[in-house]
C-alpha positions in Angstrom: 45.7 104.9 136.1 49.8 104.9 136.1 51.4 106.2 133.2 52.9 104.4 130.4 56.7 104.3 129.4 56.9 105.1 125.8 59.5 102.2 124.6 61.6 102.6 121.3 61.7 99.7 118.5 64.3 97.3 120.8 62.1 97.5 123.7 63.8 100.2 125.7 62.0 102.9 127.4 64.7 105.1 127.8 65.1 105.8 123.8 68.3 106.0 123.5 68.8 102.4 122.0 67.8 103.6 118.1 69.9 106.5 118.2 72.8 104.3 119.6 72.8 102.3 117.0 72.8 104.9 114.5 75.6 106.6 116.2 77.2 103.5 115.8 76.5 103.3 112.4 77.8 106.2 111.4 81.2 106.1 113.3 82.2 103.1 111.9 80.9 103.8 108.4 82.7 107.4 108.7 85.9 105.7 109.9 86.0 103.0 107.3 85.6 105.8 104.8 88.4 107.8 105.6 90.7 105.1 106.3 89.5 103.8 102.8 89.7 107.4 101.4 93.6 107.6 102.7 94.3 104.2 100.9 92.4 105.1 97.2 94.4 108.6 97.5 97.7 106.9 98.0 97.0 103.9 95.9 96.0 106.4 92.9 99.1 108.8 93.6 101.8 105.5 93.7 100.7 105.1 90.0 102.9 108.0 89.2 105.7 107.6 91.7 109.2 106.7 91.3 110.7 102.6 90.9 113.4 101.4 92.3 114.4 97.9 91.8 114.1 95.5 95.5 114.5 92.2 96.9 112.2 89.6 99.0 113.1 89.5 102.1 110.9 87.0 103.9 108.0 85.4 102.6 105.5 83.1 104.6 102.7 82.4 105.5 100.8 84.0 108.9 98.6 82.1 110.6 96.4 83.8 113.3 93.4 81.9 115.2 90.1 83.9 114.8 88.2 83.2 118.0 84.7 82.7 116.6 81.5 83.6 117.9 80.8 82.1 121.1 76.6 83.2 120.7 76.8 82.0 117.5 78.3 78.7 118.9 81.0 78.9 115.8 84.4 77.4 117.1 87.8 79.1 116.7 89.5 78.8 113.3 92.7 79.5 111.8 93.3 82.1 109.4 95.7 82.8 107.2 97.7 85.7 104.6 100.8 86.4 103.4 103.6 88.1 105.0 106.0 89.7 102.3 108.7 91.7 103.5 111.0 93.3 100.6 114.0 95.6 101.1 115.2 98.4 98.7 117.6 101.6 98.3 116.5 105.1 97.9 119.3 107.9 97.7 122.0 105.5 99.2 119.4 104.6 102.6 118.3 101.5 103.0 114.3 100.6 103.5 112.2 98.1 104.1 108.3 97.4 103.1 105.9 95.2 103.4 102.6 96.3 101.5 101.7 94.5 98.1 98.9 96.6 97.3 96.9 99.2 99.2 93.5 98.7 100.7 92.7 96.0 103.2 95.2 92.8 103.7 92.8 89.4 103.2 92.8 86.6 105.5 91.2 83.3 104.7 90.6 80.4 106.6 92.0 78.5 103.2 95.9 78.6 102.6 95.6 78.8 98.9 95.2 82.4 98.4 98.1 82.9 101.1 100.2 80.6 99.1 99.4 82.1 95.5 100.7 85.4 97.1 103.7 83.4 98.0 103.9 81.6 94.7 104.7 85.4 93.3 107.1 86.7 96.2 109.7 83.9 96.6 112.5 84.7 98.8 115.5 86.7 96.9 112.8 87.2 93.9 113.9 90.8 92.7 110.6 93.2 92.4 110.0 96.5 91.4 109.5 99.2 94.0 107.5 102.1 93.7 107.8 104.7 96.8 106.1 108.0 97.4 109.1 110.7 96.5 108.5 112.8 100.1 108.4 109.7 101.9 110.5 107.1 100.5 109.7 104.5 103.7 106.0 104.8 102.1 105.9 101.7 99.3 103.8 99.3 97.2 104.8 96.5 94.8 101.5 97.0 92.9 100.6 100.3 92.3 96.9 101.4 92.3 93.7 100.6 93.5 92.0 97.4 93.4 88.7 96.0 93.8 88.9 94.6 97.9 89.7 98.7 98.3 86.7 100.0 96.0 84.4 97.5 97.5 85.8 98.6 101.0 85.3 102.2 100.3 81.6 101.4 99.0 80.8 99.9 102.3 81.7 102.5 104.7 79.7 104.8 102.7 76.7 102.7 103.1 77.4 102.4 106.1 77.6 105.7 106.7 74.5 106.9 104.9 72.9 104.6 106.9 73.7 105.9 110.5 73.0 109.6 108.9 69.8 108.6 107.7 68.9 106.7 111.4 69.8 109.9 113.0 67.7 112.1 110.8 64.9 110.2 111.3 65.6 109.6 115.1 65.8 113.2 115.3 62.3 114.0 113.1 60.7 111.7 115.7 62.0 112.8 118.2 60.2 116.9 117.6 
């Protein structure tokens, strides 16, 4: 009688598929997290910092084609955000900025929410600035944190607990 392969859960007999896929898990929730970790610090801090008063420099619309899923037999589709540049002073040197809030920038396959964004930004509308005091090219018009960055933050700890717990258990199997 031959021996049997022991396979894992997707069929594999090597067993490295589960613990792939936890590793995967885990890097992307752990790399969401810090990114989102870097964005609630600074969108907490720029509560505090300094305002200056700035200017729209450009405002319009960006329209990017999103190639769909080919396996999933979804066609391409069009996506678009809002692209706000403003420009303002700090000790005499001039700076440019382009983040509204912090947290992640939201593209929609609908132009309304692109051209609400734009409905507040006009061109030549004069905003207030807040910038970060040791780095005055760091700015937000909208100081704080808002829900797309909480919600962001929630998932790549899910995320994350979810790859450690596949690689705990991979690894209690596994002895």
């Amino acid at each position: 009688m031959r021996p049997q392969l022991k396979r894992d859960s997707l069929g594999s007999s090597s067993g490295s598929g589960p613990i792939l896929i936890a590793l995967g898990f885990l890097a992307v929730g752990a790399s969401l997290l810090a990114w989102c970790s870097r964005e609630l610090r600074r969108a907490l801090q720029s509560t505090s910092w300094p305002v200056v008063r700035g200017t729209i420099a450009s405002s319009l619309i960006k329209t990017e084609i999103d190639s769909g899923d080919v396996f999933q037999h979804q066609p391409a589709t069009a996506v678009h955000s809002a692209s706000i540049r403003y420009e303002y002073e700090v000790g005499g040197k001039q700076y440019r900025g382009q983040r509204i809030a912090f947290g992640p920038t939201v593209a929609s396959s609908s132009k309304s929410p692109a051209v609400r964004d734009l409905a507040s930004y006009p061109l030549g509308k004069v905003v207030d600035v807040r910038f970060s005091p040791s780095r005055p090219e760091l700015s937000v018009l909208l100081p704080g944190a808002n829900w797309d960055l909480y919600a962001a933050t929630f998932l790549g700890a899910v995320l994350t607990a979810i790859g450690i717990g596949l690689v705990v258990r991979d690894l209690l199997q596994g002895s």
